[in-house]
N, C-alpha and C positions, 0 to 999 in steps of 0.2 A: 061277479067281479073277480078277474085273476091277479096274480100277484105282478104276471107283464107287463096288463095296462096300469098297474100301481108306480110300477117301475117306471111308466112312461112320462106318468103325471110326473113322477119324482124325478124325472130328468129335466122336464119345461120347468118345474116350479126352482129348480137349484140354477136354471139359468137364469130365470129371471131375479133370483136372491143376488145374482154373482153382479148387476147392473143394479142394485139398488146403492141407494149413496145416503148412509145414516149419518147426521149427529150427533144426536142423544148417547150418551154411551152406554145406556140401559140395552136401547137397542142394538146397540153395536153387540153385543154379550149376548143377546138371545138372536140374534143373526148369526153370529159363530159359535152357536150351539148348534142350529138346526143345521147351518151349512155341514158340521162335521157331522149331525145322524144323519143326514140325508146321502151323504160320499159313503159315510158307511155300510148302511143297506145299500147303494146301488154298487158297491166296488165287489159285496161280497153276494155271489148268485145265487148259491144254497144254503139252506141250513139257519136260516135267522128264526130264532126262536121269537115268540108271538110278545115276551117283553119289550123287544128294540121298537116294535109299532107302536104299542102302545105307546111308551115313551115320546115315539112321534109325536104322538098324534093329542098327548098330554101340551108339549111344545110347541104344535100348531096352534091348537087353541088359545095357548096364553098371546103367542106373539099375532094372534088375528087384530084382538084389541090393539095395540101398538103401532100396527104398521098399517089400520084400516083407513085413517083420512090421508099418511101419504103415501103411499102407496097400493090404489085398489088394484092395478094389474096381480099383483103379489099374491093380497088378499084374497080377491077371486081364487087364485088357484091353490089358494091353501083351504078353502071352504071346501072346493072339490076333493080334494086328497082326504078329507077328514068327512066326507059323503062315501069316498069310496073304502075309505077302513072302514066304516061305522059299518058297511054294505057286506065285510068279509067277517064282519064278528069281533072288531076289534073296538 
């Protein structure tokens, strides 16, 4: 697993955050947390040290719970992204 097709996931899963439609404002707060780590690994091409994943990949997990009954599109693709860090040693 390369950090490209990482990227690629992280491009599908930040559009499909950008079409979700929260109420909850818990959600709202960990939606525009992950929307801004996720802009931030993809705006910046080199050089991200293996903390900013993690961090991901801490934030995916928590918001799996939260957004898994409305939103499964989402969900799906945040279980892949946290298969595919898990797969790069993160």
């Amino acid at each position: 697993m390369d950090r490209q097709q990482l990227h690629e996931r992280l491009r599908q899963l930040h559009s499909e955050l950008q079409q979700v439609e929260l109420v909850d404002e818990g959600e709202r707060q960990t939606h525009a947390r992950l929307m801004a780590d996720i802009r931030e690994l993809l705006e910046k091409q080199e050089g991200h040290d293996l903390q900013k994943y993690k961090l991901l990949d801490e934030g995916l997990k928590e918001s799996l719970a939260k957004f898994e009954a409305s939103h499964p599109t989402v969900t799906t693709l945040m279980g892949e992204t946290i298969d595919m860090l898990a797969k790069m040693g993160i």
